[in-house]
PDB file of N, H, CA, C and O in Angstrom:
ATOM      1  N   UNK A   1       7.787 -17.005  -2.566  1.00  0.00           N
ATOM      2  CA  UNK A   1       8.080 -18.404  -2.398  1.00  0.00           C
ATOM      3  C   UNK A   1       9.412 -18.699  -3.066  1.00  0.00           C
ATOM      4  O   UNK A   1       9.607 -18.178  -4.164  1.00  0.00           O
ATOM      5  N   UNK A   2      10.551 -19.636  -2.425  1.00  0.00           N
ATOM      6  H   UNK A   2      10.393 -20.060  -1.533  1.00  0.00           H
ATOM      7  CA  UNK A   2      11.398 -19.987  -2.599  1.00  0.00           C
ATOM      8  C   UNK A   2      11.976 -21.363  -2.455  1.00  0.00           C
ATOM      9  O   UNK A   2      11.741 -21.699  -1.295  1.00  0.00           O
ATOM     10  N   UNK A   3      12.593 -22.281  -3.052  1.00  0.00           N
ATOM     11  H   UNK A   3      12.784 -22.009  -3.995  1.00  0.00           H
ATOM     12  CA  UNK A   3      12.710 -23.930  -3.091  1.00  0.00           C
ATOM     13  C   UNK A   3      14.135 -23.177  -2.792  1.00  0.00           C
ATOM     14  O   UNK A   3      14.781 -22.258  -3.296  1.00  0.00           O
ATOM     15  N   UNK A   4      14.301 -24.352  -1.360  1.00  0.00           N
ATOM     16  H   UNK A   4      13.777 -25.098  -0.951  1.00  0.00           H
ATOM     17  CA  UNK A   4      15.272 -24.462  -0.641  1.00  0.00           C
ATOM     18  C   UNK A   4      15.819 -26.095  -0.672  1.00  0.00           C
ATOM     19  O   UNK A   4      15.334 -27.172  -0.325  1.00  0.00           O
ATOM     20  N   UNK A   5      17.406 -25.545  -1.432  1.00  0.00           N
ATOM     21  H   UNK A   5      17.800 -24.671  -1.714  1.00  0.00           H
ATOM     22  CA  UNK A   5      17.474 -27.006  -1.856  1.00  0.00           C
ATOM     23  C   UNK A   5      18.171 -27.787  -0.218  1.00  0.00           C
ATOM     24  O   UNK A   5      17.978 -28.962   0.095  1.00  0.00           O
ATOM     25  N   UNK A   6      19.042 -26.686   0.686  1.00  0.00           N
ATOM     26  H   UNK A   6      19.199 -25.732   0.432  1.00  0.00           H
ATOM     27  CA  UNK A   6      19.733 -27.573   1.805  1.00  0.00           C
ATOM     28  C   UNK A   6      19.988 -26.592   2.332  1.00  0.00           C
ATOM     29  O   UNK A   6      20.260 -25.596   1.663  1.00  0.00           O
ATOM     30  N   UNK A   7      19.980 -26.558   4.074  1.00  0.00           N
ATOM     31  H   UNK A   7      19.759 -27.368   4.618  1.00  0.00           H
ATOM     32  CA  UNK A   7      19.632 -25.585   4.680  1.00  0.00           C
ATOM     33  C   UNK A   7      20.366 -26.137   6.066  1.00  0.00           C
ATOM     34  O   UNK A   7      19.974 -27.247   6.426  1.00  0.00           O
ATOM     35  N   UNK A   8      21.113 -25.669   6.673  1.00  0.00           N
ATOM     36  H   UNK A   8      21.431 -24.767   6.381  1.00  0.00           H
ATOM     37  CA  UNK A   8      21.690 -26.071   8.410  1.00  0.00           C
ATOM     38  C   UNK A   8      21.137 -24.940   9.132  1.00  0.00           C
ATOM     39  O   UNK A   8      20.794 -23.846   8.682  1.00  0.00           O
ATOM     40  N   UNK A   9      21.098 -25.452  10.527  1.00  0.00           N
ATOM     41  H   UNK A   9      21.376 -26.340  10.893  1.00  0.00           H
ATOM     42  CA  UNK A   9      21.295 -23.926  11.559  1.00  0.00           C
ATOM     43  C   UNK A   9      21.673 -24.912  12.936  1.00  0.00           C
ATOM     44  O   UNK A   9      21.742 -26.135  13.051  1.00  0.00           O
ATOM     45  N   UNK A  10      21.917 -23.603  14.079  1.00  0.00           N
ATOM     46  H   UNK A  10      21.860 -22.609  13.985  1.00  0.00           H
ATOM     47  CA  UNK A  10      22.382 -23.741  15.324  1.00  0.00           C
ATOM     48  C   UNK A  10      21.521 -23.479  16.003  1.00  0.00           C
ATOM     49  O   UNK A  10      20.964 -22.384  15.921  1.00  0.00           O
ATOM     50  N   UNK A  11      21.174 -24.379  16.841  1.00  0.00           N
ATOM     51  H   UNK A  11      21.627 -25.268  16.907  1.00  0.00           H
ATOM     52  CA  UNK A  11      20.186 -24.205  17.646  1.00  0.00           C
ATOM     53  C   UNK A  11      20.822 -24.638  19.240  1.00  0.00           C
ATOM     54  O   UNK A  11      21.873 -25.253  19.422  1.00  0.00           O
ATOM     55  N   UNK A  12      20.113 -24.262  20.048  1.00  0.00           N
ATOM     56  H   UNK A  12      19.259 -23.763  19.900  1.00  0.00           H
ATOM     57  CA  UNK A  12      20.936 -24.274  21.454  1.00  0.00           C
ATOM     58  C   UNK A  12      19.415 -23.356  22.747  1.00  0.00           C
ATOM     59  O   UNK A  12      18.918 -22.230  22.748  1.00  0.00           O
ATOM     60  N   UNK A  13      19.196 -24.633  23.653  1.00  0.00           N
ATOM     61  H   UNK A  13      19.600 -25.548  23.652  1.00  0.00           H
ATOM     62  CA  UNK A  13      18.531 -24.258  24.413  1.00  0.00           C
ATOM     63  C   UNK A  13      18.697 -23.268  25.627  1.00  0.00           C
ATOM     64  O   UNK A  13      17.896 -22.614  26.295  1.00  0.00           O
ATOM     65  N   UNK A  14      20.094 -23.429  25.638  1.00  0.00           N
ATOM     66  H   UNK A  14      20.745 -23.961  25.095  1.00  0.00           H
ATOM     67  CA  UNK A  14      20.407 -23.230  27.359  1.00  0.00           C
ATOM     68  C   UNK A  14      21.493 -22.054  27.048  1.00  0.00           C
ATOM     69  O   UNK A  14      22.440 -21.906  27.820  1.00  0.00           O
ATOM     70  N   UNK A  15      21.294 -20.983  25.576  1.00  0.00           N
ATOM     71  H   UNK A  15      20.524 -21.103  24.948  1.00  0.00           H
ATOM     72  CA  UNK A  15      22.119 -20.005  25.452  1.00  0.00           C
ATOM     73  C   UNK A  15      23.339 -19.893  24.955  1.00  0.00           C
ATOM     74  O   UNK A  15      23.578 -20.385  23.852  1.00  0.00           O
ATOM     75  N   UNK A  16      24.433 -19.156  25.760  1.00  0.00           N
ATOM     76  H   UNK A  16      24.239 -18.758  26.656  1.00  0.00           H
ATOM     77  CA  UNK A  16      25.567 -19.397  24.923  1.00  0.00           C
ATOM     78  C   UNK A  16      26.672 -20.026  25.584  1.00  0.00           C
ATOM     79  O   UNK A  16      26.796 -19.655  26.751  1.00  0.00           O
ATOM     80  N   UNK A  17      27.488 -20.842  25.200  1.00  0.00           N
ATOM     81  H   UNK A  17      27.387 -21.143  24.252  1.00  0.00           H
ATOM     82  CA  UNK A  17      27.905 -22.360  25.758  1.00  0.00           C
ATOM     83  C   UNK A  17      29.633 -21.431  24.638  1.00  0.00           C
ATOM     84  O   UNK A  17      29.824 -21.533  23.426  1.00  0.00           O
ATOM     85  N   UNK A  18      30.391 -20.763  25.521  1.00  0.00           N
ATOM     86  H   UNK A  18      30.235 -20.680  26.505  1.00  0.00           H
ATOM     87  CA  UNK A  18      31.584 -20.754  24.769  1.00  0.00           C
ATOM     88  C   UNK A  18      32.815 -21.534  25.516  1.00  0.00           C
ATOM     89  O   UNK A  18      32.730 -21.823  26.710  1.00  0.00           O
ATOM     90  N   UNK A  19      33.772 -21.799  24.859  1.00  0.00           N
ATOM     91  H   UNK A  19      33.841 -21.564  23.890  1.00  0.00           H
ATOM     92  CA  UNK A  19      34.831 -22.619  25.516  1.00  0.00           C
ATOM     93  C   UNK A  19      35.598 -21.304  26.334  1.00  0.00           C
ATOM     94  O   UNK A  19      35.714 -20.156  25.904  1.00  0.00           O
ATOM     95  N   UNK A  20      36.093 -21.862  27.680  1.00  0.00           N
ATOM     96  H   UNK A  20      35.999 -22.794  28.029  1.00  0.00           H
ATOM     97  CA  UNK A  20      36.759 -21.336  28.531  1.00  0.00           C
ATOM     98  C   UNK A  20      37.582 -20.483  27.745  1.00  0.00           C
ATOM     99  O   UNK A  20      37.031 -19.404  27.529  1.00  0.00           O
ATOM    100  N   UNK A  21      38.443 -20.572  27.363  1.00  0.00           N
ATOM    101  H   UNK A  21      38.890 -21.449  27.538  1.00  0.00           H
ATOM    102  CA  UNK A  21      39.574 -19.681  26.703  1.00  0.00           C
ATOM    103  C   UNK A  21      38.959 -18.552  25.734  1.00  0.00           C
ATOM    104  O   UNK A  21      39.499 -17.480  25.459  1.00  0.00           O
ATOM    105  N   UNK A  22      37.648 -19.046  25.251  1.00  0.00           N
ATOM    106  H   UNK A  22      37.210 -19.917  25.475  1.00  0.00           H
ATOM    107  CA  UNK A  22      37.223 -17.990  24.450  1.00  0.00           C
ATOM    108  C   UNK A  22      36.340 -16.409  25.270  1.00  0.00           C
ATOM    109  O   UNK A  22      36.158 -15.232  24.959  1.00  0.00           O
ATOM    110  N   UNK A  23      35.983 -17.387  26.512  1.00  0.00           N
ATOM    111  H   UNK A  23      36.130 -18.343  26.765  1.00  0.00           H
ATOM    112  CA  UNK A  23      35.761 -16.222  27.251  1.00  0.00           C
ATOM    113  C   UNK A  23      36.918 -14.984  27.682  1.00  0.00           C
ATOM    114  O   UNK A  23      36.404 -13.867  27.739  1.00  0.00           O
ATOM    115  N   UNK A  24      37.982 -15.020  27.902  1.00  0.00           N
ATOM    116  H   UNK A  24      38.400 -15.928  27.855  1.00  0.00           H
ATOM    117  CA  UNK A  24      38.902 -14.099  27.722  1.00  0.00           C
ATOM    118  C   UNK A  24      39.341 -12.853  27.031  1.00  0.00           C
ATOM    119  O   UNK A  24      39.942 -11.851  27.419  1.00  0.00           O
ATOM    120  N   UNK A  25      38.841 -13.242  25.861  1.00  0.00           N
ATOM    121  H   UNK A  25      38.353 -14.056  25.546  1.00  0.00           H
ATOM    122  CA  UNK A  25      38.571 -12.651  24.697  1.00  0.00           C
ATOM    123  C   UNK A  25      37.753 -11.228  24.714  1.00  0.00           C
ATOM    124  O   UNK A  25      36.538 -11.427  24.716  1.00  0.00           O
ATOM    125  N   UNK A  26      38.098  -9.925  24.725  1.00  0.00           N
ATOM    126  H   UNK A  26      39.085  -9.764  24.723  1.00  0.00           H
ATOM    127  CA  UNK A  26      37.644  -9.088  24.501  1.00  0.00           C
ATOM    128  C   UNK A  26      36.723  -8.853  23.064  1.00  0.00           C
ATOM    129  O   UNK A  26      36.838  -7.999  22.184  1.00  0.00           O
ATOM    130  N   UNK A  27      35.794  -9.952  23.220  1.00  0.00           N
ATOM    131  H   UNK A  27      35.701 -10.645  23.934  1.00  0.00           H
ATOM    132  CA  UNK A  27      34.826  -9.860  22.424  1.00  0.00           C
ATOM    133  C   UNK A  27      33.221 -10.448  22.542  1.00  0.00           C
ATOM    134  O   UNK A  27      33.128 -11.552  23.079  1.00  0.00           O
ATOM    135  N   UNK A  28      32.298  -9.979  22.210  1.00  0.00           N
ATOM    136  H   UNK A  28      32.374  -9.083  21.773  1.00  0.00           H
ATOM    137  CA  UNK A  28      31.138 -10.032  22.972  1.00  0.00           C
ATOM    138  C   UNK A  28      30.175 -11.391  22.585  1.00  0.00           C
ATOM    139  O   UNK A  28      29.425 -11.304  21.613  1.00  0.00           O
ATOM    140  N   UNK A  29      30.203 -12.048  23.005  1.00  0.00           N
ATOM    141  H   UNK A  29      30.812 -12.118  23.795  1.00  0.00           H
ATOM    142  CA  UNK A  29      29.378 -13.127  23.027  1.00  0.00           C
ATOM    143  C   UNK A  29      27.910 -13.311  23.802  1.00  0.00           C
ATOM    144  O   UNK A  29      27.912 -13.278  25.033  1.00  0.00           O
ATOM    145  N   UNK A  30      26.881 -13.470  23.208  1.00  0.00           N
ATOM    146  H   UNK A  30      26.879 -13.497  22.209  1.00  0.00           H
ATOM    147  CA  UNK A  30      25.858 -13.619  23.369  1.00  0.00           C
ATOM    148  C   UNK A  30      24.666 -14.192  22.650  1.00  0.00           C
ATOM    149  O   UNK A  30      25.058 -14.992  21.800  1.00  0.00           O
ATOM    150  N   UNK A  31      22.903 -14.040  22.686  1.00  0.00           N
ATOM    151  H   UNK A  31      22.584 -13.390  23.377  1.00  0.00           H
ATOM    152  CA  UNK A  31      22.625 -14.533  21.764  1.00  0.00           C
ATOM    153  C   UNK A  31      21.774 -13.121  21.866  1.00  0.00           C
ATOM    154  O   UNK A  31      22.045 -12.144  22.564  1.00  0.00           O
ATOM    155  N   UNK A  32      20.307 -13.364  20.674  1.00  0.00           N
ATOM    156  H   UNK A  32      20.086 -14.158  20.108  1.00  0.00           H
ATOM    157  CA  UNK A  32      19.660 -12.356  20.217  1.00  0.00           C
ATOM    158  C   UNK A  32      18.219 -13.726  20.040  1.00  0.00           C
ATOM    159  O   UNK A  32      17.990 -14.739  19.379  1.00  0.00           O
ATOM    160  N   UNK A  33      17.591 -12.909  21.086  1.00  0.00           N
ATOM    161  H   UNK A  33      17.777 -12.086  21.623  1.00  0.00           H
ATOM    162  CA  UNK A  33      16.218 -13.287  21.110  1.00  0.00           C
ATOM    163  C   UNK A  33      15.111 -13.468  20.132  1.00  0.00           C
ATOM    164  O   UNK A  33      14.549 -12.376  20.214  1.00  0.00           O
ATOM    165  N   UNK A  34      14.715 -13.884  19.612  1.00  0.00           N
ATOM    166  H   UNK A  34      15.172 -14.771  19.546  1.00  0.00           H
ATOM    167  CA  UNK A  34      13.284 -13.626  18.335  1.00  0.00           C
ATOM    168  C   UNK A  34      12.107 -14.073  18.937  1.00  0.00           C
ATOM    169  O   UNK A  34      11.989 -14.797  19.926  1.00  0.00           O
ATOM    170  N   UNK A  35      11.287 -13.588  18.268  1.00  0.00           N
ATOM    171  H   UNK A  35      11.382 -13.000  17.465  1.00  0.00           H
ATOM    172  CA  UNK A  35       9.840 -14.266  18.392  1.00  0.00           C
ATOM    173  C   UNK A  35       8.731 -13.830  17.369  1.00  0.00           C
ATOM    174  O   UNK A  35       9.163 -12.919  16.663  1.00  0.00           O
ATOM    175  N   UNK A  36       7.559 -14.153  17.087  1.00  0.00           N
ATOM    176  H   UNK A  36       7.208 -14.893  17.661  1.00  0.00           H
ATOM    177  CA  UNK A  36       7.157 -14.425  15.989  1.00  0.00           C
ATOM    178  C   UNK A  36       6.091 -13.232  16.752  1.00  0.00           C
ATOM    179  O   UNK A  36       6.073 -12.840  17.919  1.00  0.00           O
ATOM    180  N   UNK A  37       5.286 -12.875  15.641  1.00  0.00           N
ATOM    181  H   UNK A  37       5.301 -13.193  14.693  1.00  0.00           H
ATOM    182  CA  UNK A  37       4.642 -11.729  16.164  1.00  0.00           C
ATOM    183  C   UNK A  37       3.178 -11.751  14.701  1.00  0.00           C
ATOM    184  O   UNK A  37       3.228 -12.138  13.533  1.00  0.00           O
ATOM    185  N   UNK A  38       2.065 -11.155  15.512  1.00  0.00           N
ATOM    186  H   UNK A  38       2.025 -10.840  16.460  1.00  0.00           H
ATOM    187  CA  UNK A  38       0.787 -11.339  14.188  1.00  0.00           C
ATOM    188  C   UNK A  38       0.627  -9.867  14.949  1.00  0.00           C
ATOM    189  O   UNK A  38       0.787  -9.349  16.054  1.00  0.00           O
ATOM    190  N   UNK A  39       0.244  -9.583  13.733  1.00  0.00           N
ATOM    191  H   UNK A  39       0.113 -10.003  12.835  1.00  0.00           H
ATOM    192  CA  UNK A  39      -0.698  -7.679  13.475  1.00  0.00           C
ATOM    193  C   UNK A  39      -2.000  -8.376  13.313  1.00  0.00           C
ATOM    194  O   UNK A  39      -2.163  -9.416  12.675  1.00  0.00           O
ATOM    195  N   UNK A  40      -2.862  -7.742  13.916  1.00  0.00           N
ATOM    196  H   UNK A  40      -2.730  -6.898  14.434  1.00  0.00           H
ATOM    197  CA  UNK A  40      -4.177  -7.498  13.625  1.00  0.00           C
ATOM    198  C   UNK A  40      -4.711  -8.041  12.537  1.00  0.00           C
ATOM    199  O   UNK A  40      -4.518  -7.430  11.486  1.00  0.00           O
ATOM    200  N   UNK A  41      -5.536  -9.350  12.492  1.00  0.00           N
ATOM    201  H   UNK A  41      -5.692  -9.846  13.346  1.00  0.00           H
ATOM    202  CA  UNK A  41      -6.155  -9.678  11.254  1.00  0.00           C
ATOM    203  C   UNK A  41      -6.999  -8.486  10.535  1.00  0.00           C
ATOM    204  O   UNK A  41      -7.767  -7.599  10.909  1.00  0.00           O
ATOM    205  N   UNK A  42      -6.397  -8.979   9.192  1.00  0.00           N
ATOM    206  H   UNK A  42      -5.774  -9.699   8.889  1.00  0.00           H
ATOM    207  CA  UNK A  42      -7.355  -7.992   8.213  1.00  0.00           C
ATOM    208  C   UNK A  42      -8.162  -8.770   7.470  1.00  0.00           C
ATOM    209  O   UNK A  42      -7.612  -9.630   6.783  1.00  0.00           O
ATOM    210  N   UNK A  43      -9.437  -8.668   7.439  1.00  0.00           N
ATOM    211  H   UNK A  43      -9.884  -7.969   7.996  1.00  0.00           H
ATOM    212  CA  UNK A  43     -10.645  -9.320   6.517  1.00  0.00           C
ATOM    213  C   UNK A  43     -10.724  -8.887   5.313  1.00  0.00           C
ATOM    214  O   UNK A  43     -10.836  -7.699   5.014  1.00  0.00           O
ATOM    215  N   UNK A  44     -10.655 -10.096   4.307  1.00  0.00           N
ATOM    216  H   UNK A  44     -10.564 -11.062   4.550  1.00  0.00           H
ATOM    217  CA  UNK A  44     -10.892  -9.869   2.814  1.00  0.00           C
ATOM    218  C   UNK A  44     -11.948  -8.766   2.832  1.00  0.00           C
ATOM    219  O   UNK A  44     -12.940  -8.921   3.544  1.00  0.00           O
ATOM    220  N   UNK A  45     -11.774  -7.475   1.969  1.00  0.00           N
ATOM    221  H   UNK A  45     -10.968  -7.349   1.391  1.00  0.00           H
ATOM    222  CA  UNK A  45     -12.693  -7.295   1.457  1.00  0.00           C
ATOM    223  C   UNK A  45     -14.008  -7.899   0.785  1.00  0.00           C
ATOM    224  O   UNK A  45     -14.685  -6.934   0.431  1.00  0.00           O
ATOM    225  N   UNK A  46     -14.481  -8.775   0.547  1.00  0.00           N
ATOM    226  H   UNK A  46     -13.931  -9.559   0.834  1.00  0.00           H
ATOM    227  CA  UNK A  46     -15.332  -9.606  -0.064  1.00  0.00           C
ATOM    228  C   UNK A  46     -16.105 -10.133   1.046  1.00  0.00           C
ATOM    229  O   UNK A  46     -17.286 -10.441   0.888  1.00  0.00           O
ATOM    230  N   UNK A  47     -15.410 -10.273   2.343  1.00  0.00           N
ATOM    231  H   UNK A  47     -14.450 -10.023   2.471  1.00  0.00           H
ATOM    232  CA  UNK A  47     -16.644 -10.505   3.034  1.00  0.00           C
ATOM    233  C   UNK A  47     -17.502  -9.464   3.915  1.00  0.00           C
ATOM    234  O   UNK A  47     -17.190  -8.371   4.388  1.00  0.00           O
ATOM    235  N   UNK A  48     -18.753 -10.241   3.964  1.00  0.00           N
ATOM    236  H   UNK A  48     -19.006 -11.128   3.580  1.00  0.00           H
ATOM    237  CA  UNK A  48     -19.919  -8.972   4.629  1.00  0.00           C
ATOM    238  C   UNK A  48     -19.516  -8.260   5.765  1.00  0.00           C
ATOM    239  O   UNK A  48     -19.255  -8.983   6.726  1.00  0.00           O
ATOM    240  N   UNK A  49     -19.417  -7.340   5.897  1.00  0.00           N
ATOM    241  H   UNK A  49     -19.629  -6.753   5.116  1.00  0.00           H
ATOM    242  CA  UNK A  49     -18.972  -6.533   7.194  1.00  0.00           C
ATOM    243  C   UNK A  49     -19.250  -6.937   8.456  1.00  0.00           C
ATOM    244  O   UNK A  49     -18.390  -7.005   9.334  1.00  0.00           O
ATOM    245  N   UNK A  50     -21.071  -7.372   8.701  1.00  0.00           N
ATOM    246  H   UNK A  50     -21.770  -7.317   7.988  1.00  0.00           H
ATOM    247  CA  UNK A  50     -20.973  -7.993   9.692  1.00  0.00           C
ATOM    248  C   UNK A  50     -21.082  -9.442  10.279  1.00  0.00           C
ATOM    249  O   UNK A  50     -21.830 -10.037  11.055  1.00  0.00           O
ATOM    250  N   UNK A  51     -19.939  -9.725   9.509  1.00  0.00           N
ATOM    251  H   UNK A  51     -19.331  -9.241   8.879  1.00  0.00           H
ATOM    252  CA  UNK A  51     -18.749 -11.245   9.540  1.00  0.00           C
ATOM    253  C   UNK A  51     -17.903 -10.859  10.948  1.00  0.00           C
ATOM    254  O   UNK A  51     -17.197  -9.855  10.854  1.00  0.00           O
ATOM    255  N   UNK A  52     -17.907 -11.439  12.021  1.00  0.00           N
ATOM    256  H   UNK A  52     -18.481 -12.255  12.097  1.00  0.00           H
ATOM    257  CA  UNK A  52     -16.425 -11.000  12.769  1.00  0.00           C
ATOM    258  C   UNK A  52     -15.363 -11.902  12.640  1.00  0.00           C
ATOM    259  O   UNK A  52     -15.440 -13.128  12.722  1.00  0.00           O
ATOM    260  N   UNK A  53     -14.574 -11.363  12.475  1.00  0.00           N
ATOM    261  H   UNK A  53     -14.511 -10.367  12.408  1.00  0.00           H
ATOM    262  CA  UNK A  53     -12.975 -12.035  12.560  1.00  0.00           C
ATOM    263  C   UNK A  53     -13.664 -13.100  13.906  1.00  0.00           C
ATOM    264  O   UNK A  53     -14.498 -12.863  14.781  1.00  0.00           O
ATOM    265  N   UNK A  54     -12.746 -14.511  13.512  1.00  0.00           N
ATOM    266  H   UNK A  54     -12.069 -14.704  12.802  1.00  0.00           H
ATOM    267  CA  UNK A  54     -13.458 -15.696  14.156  1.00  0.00           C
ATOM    268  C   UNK A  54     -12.781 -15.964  15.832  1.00  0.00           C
ATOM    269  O   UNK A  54     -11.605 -15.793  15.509  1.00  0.00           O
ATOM    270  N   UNK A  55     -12.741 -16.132  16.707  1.00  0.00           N
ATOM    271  H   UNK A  55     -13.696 -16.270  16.969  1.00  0.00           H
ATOM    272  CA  UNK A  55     -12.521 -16.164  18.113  1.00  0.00           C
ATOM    273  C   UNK A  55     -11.373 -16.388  18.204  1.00  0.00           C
ATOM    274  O   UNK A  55     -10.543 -15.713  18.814  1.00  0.00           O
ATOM    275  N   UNK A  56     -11.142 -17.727  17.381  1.00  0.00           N
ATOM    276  H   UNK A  56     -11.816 -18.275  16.886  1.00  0.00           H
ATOM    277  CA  UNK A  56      -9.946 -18.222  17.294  1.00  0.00           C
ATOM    278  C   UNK A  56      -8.547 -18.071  16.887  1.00  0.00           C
ATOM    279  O   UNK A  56      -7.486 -18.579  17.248  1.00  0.00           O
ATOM    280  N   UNK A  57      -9.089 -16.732  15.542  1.00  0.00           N
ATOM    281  H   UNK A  57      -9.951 -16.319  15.249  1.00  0.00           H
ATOM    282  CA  UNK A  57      -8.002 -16.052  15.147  1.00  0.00           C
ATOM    283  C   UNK A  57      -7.511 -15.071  16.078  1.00  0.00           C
ATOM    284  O   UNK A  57      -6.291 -14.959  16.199  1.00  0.00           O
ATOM    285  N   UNK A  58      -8.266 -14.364  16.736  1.00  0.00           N
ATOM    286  H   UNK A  58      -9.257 -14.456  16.637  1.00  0.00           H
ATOM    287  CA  UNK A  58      -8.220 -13.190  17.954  1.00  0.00           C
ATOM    288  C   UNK A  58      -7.123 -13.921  18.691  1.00  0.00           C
ATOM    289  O   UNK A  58      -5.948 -13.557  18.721  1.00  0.00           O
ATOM    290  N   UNK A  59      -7.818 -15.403  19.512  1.00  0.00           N
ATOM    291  H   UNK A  59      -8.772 -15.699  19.488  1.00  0.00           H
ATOM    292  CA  UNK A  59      -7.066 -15.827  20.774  1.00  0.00           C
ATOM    293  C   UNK A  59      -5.556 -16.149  19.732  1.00  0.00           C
ATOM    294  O   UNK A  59      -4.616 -15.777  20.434  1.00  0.00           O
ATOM    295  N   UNK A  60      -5.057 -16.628  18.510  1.00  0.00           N
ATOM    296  H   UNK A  60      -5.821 -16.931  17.940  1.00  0.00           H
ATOM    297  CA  UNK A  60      -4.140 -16.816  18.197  1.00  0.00           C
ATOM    298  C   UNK A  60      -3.257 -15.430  18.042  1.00  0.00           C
ATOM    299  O   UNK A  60      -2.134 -15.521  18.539  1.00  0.00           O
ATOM    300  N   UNK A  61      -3.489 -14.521  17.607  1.00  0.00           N
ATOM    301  H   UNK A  61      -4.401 -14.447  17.204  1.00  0.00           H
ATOM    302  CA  UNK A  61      -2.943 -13.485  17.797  1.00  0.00           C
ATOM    303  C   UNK A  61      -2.295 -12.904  18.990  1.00  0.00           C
ATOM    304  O   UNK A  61      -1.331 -12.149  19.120  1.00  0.00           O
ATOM    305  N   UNK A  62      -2.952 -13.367  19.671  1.00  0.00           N
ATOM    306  H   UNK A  62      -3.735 -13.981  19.565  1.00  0.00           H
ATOM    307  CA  UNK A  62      -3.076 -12.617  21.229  1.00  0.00           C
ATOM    308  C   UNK A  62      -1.897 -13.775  22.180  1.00  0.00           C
ATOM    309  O   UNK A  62      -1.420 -13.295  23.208  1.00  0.00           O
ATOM    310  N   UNK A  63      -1.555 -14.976  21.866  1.00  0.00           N
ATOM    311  H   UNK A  63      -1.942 -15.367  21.031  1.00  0.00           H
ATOM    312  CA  UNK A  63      -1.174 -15.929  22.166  1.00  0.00           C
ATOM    313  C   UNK A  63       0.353 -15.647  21.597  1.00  0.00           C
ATOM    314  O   UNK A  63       1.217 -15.526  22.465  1.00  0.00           O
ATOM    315  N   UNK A  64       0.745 -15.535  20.270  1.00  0.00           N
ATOM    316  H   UNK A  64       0.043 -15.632  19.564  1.00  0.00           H
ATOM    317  CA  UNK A  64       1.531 -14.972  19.603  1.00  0.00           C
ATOM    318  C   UNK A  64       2.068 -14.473  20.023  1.00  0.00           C
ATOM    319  O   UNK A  64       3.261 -14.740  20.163  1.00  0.00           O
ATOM    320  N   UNK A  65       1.351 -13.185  20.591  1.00  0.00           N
ATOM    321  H   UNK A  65       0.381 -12.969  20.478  1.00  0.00           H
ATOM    322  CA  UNK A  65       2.169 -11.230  20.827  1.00  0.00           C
ATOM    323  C   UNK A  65       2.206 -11.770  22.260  1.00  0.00           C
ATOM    324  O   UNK A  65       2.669 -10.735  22.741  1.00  0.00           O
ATOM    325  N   UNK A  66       2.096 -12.482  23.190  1.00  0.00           N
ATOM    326  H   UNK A  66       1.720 -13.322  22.799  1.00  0.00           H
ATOM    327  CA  UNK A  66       2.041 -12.457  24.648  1.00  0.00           C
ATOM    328  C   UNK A  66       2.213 -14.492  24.769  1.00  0.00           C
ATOM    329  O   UNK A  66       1.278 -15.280  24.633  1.00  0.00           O
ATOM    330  N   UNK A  67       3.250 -14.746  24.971  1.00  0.00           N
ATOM    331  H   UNK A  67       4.010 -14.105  25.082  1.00  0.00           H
ATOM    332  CA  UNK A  67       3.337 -15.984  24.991  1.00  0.00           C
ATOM    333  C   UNK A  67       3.611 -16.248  26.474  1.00  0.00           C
ATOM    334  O   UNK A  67       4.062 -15.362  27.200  1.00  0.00           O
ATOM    335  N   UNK A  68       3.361 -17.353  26.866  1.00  0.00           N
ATOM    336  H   UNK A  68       2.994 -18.072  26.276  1.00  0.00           H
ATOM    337  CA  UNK A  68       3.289 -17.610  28.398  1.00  0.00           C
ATOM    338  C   UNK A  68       4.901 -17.878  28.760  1.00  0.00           C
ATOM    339  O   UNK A  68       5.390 -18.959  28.432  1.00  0.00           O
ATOM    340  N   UNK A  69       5.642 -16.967  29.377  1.00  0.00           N
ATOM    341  H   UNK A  69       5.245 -16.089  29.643  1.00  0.00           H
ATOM    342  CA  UNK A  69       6.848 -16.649  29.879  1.00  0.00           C
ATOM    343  C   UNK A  69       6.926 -18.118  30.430  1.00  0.00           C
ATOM    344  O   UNK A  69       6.126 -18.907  30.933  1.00  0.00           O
ATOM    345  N   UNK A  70       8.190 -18.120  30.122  1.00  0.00           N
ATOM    346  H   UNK A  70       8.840 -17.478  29.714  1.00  0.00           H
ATOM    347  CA  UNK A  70       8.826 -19.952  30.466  1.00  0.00           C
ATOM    348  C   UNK A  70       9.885 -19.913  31.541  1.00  0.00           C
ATOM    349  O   UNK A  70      10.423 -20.954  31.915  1.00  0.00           O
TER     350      UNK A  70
END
């Protein structure tokens, strides 16, 4: 954990938006994709074994790693 006193970023829906002249430029412009990703829930030790990991955590995982292509 970290206290973040002030923080900016760039955000941009529709990709990369460079000015005409900069396209010329023998240099590579683009963006770099992310996405958020869950591993396999792991259950506290402490609970009874036959506890199952709850439906909901499954479908969130699964929702996560496979998001509905836009």
């Amino acid at each position: 954990e970290m206290a973040i006193e002030t923080a900016s970023a760039k955000i941009r829906a529709e990709g990369v938006l460079d000015e005409p002249e900069d396209c010329k430029l023998p240099l590579w412009a683009g963006i770099v994709p992310l996405r958020q990703m869950a591993d396999p829930p792991i259950t506290d030790g402490e609970v009874p074994k036959n506890v199952p990991v709850p439906q909901h955590v499954l479908e969130y995982c699964q929702t996560v790693n496979n998001p509905i292509p836009s």
